[in-house]
C-alpha positions in Angstrom: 5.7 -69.0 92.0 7.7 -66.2 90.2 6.7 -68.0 86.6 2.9 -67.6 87.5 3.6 -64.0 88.8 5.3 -62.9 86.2 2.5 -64.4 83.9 -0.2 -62.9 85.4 1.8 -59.4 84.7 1.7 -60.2 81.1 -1.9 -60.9 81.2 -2.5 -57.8 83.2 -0.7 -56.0 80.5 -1.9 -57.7 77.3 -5.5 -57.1 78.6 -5.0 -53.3 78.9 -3.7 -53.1 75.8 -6.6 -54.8 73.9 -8.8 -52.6 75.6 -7.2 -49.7 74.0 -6.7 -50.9 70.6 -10.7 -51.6 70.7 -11.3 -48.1 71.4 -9.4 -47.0 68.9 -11.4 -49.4 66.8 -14.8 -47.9 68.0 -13.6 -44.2 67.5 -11.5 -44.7 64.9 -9.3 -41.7 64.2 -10.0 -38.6 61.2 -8.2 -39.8 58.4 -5.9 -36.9 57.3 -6.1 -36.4 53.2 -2.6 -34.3 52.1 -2.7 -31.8 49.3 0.0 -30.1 47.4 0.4 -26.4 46.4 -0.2 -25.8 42.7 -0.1 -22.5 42.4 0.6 -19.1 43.9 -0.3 -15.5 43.2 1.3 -13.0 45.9 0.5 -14.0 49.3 -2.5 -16.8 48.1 -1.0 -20.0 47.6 -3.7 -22.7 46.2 -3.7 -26.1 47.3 -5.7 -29.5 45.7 -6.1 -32.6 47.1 -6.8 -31.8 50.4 -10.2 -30.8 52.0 -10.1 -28.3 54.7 -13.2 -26.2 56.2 -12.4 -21.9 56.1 -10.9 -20.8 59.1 -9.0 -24.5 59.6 -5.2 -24.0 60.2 -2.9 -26.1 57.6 1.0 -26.7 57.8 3.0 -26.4 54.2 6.2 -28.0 54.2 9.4 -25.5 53.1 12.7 -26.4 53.4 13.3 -24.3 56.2 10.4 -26.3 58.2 6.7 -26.0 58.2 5.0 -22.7 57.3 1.6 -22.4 58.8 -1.9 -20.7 56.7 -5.2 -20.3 57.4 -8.0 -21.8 55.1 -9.8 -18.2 53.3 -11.7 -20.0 50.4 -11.7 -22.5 47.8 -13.2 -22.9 44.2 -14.2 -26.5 43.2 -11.2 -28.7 43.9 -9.1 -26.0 44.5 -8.6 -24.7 48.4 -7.0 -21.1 48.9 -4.4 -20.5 51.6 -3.5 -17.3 53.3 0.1 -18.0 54.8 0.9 -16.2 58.4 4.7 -16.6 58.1 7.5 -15.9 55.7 6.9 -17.5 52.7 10.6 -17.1 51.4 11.9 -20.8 50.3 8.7 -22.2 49.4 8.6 -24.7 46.8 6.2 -26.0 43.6 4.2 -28.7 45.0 4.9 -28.4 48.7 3.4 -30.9 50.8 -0.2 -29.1 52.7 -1.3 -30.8 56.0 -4.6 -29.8 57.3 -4.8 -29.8 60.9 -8.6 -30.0 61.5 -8.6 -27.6 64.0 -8.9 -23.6 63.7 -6.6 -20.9 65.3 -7.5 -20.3 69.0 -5.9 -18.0 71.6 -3.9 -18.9 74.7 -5.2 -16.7 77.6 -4.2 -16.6 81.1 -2.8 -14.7 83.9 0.5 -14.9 83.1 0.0 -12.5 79.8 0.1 -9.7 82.6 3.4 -7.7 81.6 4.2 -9.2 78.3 4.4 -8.3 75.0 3.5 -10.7 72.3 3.0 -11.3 68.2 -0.2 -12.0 67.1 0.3 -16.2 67.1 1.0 -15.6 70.8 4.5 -16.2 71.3 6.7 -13.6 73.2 8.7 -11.2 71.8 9.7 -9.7 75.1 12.5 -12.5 75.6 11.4 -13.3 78.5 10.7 -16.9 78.2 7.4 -18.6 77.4 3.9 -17.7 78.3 2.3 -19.2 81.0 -1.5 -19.8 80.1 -4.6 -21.2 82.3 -7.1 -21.7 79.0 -7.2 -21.7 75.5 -9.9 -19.2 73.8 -11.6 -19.1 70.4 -10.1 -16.5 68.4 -13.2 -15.2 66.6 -15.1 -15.0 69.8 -18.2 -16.5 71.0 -21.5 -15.1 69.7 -23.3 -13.0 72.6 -26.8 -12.4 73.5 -27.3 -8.8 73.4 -30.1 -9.1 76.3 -27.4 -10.9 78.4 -25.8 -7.6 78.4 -25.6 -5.4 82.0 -26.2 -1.7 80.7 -23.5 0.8 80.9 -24.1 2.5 84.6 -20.5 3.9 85.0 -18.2 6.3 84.2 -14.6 4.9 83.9 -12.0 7.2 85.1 -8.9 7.6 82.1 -7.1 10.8 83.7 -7.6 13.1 80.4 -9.6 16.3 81.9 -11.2 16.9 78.5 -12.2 13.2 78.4 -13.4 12.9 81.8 -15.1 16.3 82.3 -16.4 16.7 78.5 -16.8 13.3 77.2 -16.9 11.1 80.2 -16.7 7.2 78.5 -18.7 4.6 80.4 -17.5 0.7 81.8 -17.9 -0.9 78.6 -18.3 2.0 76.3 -17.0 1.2 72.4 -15.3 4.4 71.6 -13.1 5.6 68.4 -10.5 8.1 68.2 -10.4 9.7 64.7 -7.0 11.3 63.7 -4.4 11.8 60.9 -1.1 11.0 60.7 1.1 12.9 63.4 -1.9 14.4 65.7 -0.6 12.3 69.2 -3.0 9.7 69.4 -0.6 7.3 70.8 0.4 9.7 73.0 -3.1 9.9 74.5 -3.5 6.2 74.5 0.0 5.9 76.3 -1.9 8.5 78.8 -5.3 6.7 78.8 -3.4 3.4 79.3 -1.2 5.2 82.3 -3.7 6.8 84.4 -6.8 4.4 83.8 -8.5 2.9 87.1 -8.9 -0.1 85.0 -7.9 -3.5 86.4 -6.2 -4.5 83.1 -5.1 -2.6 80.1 -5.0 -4.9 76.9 -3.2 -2.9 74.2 -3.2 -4.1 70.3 -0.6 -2.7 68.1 -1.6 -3.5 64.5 -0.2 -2.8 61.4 1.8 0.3 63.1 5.6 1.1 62.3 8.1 -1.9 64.2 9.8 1.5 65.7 6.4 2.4 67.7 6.2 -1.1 69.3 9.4 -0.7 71.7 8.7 3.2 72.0 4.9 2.5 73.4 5.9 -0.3 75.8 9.5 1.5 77.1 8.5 5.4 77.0 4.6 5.5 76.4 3.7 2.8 78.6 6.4 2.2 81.1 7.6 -0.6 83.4 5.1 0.3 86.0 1.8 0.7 83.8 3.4 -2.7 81.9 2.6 -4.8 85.4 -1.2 -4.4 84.4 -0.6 -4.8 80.6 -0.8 -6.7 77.7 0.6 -5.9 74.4 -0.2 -7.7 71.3 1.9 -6.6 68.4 1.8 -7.4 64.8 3.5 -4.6 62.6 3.3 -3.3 59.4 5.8 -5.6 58.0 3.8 -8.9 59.1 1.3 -10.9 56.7 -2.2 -9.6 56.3 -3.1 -12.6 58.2 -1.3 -12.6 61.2 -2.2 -8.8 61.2 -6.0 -9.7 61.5 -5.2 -12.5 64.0 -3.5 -9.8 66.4 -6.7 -7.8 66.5 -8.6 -10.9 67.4 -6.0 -12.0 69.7 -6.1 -8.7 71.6 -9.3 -9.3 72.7 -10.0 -12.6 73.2 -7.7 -12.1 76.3 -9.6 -9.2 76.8 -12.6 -11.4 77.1 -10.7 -13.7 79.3 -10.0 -11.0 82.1 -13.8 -9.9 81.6 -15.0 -13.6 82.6 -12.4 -13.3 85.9 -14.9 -10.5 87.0 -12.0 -7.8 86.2 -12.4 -4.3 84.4 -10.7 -4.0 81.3 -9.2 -1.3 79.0 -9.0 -2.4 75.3 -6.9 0.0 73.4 -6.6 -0.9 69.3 -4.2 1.0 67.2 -5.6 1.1 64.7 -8.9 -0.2 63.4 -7.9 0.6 60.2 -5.4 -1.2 59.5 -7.4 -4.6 60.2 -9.8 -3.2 57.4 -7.0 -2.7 55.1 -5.4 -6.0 56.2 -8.7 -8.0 55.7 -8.4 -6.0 52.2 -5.6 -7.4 51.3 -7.2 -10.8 51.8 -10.0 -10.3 50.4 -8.9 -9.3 46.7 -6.3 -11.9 47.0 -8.7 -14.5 46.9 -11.0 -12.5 44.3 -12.8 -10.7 45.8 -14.4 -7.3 44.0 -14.1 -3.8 45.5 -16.6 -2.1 46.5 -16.1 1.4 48.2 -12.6 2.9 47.5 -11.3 -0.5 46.7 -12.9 -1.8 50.0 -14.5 -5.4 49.6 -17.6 -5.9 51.5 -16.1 -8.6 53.4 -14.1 -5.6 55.2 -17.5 -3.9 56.4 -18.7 -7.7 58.1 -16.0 -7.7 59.8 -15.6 -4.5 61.3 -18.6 -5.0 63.6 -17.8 -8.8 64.1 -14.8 -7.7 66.2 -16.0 -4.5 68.1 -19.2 -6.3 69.3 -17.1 -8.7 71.1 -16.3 -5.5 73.3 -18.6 -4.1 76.3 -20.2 -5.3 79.5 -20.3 -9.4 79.7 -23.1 -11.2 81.6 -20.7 -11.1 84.7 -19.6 -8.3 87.1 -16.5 -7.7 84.0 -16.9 -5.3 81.5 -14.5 -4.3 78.1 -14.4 -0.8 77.6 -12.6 -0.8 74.5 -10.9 2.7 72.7 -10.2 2.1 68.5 -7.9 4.6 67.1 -9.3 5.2 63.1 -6.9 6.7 60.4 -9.1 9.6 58.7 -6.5 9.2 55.6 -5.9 12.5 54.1 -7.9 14.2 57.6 -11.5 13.2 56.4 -13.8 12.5 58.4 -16.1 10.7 56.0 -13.5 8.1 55.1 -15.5 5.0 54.1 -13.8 3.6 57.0 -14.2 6.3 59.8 -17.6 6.5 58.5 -18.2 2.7 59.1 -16.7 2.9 62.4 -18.5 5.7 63.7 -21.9 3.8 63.1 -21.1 0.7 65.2 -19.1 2.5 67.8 -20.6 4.3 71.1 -19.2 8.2 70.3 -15.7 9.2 69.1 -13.1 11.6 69.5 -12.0 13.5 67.0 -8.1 15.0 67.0 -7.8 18.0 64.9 -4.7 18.6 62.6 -4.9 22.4 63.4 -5.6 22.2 66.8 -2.3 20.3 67.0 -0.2 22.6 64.8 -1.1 25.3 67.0 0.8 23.4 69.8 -2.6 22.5 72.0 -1.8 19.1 73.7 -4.3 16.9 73.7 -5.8 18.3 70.1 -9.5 16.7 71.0 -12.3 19.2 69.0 -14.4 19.4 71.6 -17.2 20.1 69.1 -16.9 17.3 66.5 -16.5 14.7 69.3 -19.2 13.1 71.4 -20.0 10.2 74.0 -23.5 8.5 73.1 -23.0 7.2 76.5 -22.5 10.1 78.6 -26.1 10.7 79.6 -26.4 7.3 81.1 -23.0 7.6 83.3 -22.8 11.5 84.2 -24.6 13.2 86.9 -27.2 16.0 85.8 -25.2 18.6 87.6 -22.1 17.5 85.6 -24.1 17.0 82.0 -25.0 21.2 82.7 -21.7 22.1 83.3 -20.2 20.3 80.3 -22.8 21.6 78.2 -22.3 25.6 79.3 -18.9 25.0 78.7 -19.3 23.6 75.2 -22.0 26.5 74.5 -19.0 29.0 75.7 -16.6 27.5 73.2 -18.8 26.7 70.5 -19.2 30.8 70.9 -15.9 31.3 70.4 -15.1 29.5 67.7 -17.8 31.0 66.2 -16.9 34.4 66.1 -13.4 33.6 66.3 -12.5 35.7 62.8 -14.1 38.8 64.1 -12.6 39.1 67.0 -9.1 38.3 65.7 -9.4 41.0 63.4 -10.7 43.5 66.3 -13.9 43.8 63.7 -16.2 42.8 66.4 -17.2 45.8 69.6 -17.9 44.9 73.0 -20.9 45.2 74.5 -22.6 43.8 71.0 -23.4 40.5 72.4 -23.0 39.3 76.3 -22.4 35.8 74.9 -19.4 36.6 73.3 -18.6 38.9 76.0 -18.3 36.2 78.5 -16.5 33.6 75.8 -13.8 36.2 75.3 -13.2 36.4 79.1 -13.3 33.2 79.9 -11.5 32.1 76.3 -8.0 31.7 78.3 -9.4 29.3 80.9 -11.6 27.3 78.5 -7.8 26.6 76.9 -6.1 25.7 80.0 -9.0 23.4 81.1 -8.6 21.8 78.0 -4.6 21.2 77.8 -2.7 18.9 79.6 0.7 17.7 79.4 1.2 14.0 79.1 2.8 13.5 82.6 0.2 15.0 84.1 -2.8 12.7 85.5 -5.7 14.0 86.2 -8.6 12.4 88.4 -12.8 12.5 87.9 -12.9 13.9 91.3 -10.5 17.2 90.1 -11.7 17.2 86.8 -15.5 17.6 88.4 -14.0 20.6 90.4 -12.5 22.3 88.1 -15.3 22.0 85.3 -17.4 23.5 88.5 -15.5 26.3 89.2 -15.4 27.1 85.4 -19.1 27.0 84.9 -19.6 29.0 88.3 -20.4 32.1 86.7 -24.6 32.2 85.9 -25.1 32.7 82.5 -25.4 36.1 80.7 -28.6 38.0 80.1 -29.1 37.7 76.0 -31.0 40.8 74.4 -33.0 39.6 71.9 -32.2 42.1 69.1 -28.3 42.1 70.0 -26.3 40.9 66.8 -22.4 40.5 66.7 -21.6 44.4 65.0 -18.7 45.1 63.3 -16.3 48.3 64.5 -17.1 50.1 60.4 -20.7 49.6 60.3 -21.1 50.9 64.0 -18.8 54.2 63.7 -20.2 54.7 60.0 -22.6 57.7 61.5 -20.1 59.2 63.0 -18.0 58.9 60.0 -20.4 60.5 57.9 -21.1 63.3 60.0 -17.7 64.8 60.2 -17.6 66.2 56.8 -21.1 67.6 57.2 -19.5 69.6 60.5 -16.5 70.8 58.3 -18.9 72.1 55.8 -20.6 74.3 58.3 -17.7 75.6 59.6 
């Protein structure tokens, strides 16, 4: 009895294990053809004998372990790899493993306080990731039509934002600034005092120094509960620097399909243009626009189109920061970025050398949006206060020099009045938050005033043209005396 037990185990067994080995006959698995690397030219290392489709992630053997790339082109037999690790030990005709499968993006709950690189491990030492899904990295094309429109306003605690450029739930918007302005200040604000659900913040190509700074002082442990940073300095490979950006919001995406509402903040957009530029005259590549291939200008709208409302009840709004190298404006890529984006807000150099905190220029900035989100009470108020300012500034020079007389104009009458609380309105200091509800009352008790009755014929006058008569008259009374 235990012989014919123990038989039919083994027959039980045997049987199961022919019916596997005849799947495997009837799917029978990829074969995988290695190559070698033959050559390589600074960060492009070129591979034969292996096929491999662009975008497909390959392992190259070093002696310190196995160095992974991504698949950027290839020329007749000849496949070219971008590498997203240190290259330092890497041999003449190192082995090259394609993988048959492309980068993808680990997303799930448990990103919620972390701070990652842009492959997705941590870099907060706080052990691994814990993740519900697994993403694509480039996204998932969208149907515009499957789009909700932008209905309303999203509440980031700047009063100059909120009263004078109020962003909408899934509004694209740029901020265009030099070096040393305080843009990451104000998205350390915006990320602080944001009724979002979760903030997603991408850190790319910025100084290592920043990445600790942002997340201990900018951010803090308390506006980190609701975040995620993905960081991929200056001193990372082009490629992993464009993976970051990608990363960053393909977990955006993720919250958005949980139904949440979600703050995408990307320092800086232009540094994935330059980091796709890199990889792009690596592989040949010609310029185009100030050394910019047109690979770079694909691209740029490839990743902020993933941004915005979903089909669902989530919605990206997403905030790019854009480097006007030099401060201008028409930088081919600030000038890229402000055609796909929804508005932009412009930081001024001299705004912020004159010690003005946040340095937004109210009159080169605008929110394409703001229409659709803002009450019609609220759109009149922020419109007389931007006519009250832009009056100002206009006349600025004459009335610094005391060349212009009262009484000339009631328009500038009123701006030089109401000048001082224009500025105040407009400053705020970085640990102060301020709500849509007290932003609304104070741009309401601003505006209060009805505006000034304008005489047609009334023209700014200067103090020397208006006292030239009795200028000339005195002599003519001396005479006659």
């Amino acid at each position: 009895m235990v012989n014919a037990s123990l038989r039919e185990e083994r027959g039980a067994l045997w049987c199961e294990r022919l019916k596997t080995q005849r799947a495997l006959l009837r799917e029978p698995l990829p074969l995988v053809v290695e190559g070698r690397i033959t050559r390589m030219v600074g960060l492009t290392l070129e591979a034969v004998g292996c096929q491999a489709a662009i975008g497909d992630r390959c392992l190259v053997e070093t002696p310190q372990g196995k160095l992974e790339a991504e698949v950027v082109g290839f020329s007749g037999d000849r496949t070219y790899l971008m590498p997203s690790g240190d290259i330092r030990g890497l041999v003449p005709d190192a082995r090259v493993t394609p993988t048959a499968h492309a980068y993808a993006a680990a997303v799930g709950m448990g990103l919620l306080g972390r701070v990652i690189d842009g492959t997705g491990n941590p870099l907060d030492g706080l052990g691994p990731v814990r993740t519900d899904a697994v993403y694509p990295l480039h996204g998932k094309p969208a149907n515009p039509l499957a789009r909700r429109l932008i209905s309303e306003p999203l509440d980031v605690g700047v009063r100059a934002i909120n009263g004078l450029l109020t962003i909408g739930r899934g509004q694209r918007l740029g901020l265009f600034a030099g070096s040393g302005v305080g843009k990451s200040v104000l998205l350390g604000m915006m990320t602080r005092y944001t009724d979002a659900d979760v903030v997603v913040v991408g850190l790319i190509g910025e100084r290592g120094r920043e990445v600790k700074e942002f997340t201990d002082r900018i951010l803090g442990s308390q506006s980190m509960a609701r975040a995620v940073v993905v960081a991929t300095p200056a001193d990372t490979p082009p490629m992993l620097r464009l993976h970051g950006a990608m990363l960053a919001t393909s977990i955006a995406e993720y919250f958005r399909d949980q139904g949440l509402k979600v703050l995408l903040l990307m320092d800086s957009l232009t540094r994935f243009a330059q980091a796709q530029r890199e990889v792009a005259l690596a592989i040949g590549e010609p310029p185009a626009t100030r050394g910019y291939p047109p690979s770079v200008f694909a691209r740029l709208p490839q990743l902020v189109e993933r941004a915005g409302n979903g089909e669902g009840e989530g919605s990206i709004t997403a905030l790019y920061t854009v480097l006007a190298e030099g401060d201008d404006q028409q930088d081919p890529i600030a000038d890229a970025a402000r055609a796909i984006l929804d508005g932009h807000i412009v930081l001024s150099r001299d705004i912020a050398d004159s010690g003005h905190y946040p340095a937004i220029d109210i009159e080169a900035s605008v929110s394409r949006v703001m229409g659709e989100v803002a009450s019609e009470e609220h759109r009149r108020q922020a419109i007389r206060f931007k006519q009250i300012y832009s009056t100002y500034r206009k006349n600025r020079d004459l009335i610094s020099v005391g060349a212009y007389m009262r009484g000339s104009d009631p328009r500038i009458d009123e701006a030089i009045e109401m000048w001082p609380r224009l500025l105040r309105f407009l400053q705020q200091s970085n640990k102060e938050q301020v709500t849509m509800k007290d932003c609304l009352r104070a741009l309401s008790e601003l505006t209060a005033a009805p505006a000034p009755e304008i005489v047609a014929t009334a023209k700014p006058q200067m103090k020397s043209q208006v006292a030239a008569p009795a200028q000339a008259q005195q002599p003519q009374a001396r005479a006659r005396g």
